[in-house]
C-alpha positions in Angstrom: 99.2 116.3 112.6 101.5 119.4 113.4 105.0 118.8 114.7 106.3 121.9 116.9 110.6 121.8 117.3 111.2 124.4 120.0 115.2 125.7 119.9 116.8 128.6 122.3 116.9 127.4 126.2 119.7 127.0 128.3 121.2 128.9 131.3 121.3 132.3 131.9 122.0 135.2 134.7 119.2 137.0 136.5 118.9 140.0 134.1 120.2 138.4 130.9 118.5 137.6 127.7 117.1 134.6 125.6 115.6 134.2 122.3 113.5 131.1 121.9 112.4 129.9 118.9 109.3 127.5 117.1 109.2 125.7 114.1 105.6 124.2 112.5 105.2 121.5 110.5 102.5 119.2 108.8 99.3 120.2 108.1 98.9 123.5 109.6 95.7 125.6 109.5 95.6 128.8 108.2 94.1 130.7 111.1 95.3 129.8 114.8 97.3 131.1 117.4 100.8 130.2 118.0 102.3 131.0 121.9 104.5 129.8 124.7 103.3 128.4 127.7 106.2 127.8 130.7 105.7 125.1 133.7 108.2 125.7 137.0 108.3 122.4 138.7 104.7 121.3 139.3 101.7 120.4 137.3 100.5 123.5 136.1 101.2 125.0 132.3 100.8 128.5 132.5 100.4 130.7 130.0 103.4 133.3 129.2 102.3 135.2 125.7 100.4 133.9 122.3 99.8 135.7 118.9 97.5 135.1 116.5 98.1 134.7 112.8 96.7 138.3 112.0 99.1 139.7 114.4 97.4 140.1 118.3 99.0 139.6 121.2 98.2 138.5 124.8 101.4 138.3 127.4 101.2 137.2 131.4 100.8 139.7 133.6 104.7 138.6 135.1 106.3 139.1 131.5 104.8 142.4 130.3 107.4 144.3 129.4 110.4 142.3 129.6 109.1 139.4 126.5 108.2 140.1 123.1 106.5 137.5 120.8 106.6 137.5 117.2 105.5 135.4 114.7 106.7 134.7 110.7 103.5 133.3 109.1 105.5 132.5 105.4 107.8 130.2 108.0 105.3 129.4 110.5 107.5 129.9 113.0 107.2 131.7 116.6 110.4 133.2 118.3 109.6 134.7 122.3 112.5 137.2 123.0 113.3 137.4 127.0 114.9 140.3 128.2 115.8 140.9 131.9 115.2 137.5 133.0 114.6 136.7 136.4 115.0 133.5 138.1 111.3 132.6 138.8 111.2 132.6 135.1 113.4 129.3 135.4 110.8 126.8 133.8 110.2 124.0 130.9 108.9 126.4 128.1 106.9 124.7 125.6 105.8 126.3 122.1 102.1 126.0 121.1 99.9 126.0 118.4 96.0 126.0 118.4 92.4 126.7 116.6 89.6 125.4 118.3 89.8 122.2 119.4 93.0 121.6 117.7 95.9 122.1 119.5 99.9 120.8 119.4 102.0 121.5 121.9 106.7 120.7 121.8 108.4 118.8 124.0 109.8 122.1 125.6 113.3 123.3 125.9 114.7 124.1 129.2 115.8 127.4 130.7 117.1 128.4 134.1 117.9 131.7 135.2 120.6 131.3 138.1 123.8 133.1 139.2 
């Protein structure tokens, strides 16, 4: 089992900035991709950027250029900085983790960008 503890939402104005971070635990594979997914109200997860453990990245169309993703494989940790945040980013974000068929998902931390 992996154990993902997500730290970093909260409130924020349209064109501020957050830092989110992820922290793995248990038995966690070597090779895999670690990422953020957001979900607005709604059943839909969607994807907002991942990176894999040598280093690519992959963002949503709707956060290119404003997010960055980094990872710290010695820590296993994930940290998504959010830069000129707008308030349709206002979601649940949850951090991720995933090779294959396995795959571990937080319990999410909220953020809402609001005036």
């Amino acid at each position: 089992q992996v154990r993902l503890v997500e730290s970093g939402g909260g409130l924020v104005q349209p064109g501020g900035s957050l830092r989110l971070s992820c922290v793995a635990s248990g038995s966690i594979f070597s090779r895999n991709t670690m990422g953020w997914y957001r979900q607005a109200p709604g059943p839909q997860r969607d994807l907002v950027a991942t990176i894999t453990s040598s280093g690519s990245t992959n963002y949503a169309d709707s956060v290119k250029g404003r997010f960055t993703i980094s990872r710290d494989n010695a820590k296993n940790t994930v940290a998504l900085q959010m830069n000129s945040l707008k308030p349709e980013d206002t979601a649940v974000y949850y951090c991720y983790i995933g090779a294959g068929a396995r795959q571990y998902w937080g319990r999410g931390t909220h953020i809402t960008v609001s005036s």
